[in-house]
N, C-alpha and C positions, 0 to 999 in steps of 0.2 A: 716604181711606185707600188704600193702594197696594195692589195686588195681587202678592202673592209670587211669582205665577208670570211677573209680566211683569219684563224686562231692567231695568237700572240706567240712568238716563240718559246715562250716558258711555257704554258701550258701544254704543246706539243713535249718539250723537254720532259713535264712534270708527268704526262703519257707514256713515253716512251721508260723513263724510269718506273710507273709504275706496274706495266707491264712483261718490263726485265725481271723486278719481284718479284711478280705474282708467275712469271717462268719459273724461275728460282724454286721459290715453294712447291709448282708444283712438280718438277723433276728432284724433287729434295723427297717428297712424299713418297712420291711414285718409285723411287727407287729404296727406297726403306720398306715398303712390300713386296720386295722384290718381284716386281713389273717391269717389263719392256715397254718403251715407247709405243712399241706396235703393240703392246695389250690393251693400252689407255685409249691407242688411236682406235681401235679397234669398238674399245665399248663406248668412243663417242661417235662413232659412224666417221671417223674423218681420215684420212691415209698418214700415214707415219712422216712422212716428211713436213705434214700440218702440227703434228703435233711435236716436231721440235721445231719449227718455228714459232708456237707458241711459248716451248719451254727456252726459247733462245730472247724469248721477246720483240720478235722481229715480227711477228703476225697478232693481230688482236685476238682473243679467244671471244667471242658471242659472248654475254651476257645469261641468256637463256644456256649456257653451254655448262653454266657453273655451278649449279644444282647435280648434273649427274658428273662431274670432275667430284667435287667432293661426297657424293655418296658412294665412286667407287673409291676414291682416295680413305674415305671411312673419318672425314675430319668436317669440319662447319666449312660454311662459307667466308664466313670471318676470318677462319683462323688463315685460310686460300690468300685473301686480302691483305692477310695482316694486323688485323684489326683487332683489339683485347675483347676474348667472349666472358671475361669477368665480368659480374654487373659494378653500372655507374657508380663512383663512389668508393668502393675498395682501394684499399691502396696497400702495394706493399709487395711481396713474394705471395706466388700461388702454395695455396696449403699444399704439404706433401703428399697428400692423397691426390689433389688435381693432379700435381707434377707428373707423381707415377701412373693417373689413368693417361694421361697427353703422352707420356715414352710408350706404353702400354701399347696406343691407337699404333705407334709406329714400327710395332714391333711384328712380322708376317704373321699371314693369319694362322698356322699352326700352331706356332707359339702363343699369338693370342688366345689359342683355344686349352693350351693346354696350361694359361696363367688361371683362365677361366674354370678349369674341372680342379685345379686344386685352393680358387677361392671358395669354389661352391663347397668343398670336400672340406675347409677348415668351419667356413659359417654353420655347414649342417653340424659338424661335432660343438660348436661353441653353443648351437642352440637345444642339443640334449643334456651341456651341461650347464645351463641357466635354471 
């Protein structure tokens, strides 16, 4: 006999897949900045074997834990989820400028820094000759 207090099996199912996911994403991230698991486990206070069984899907990450996942991953929470940070309503392919900041966010933070000194270095010249 089933117990009424426990979930349905889909919704368990529909957990379980969204948390293989939001694995997925986040060792998809993590490793496109070139991080170790032990760096990530590290800066959420949790031990390495926590944080691939998060990124394996097999352990729940906290809720509260996913504000600092993606502030060191450098991405929304949304995007961690899944979820389109487009507003409501749009439809269609993101502008090329979104696309190239989203590769941009993924790309390690040197390089991020050094896309950054030569966008500053093009805008400064474009705006002495305006």
């Amino acid at each position: 006999m089933l117990d009424p207090a426990s979930p349905p099996a889909v919704l368990c199912m529909k957990d379980q897949d969204f948390y293989q996911q939001l694995g997925r994403q986040i060792a998809q991230k993590r490793k496109a900045l070139g991080l170790t698991q032990t760096d990530l486990a590290q800066a959420l206070g949790v031990a390495q074997q926590t944080m691939a069984h998060y990124e394996g899907g097999t352990a729940r990450i906290a809720v509260a834990t996913l504000p600092t996942v993606a502030r060191v991953l450098g991405v929304s929470i949304e995007e961690l989820i899944g979820e389109s940070h487009r507003p409501p309503g749009k439809r269609g392919p993101a502008p090329k400028l979104q696309q190239q900041l989203e590769q941009l966010s993924r790309l390690p933070r040197a390089k991020q820094r050094f896309v950054s000194e030569m966008l500053d270095s093009v805008l400064m010249q474009a705006g002495r000759g305006a």
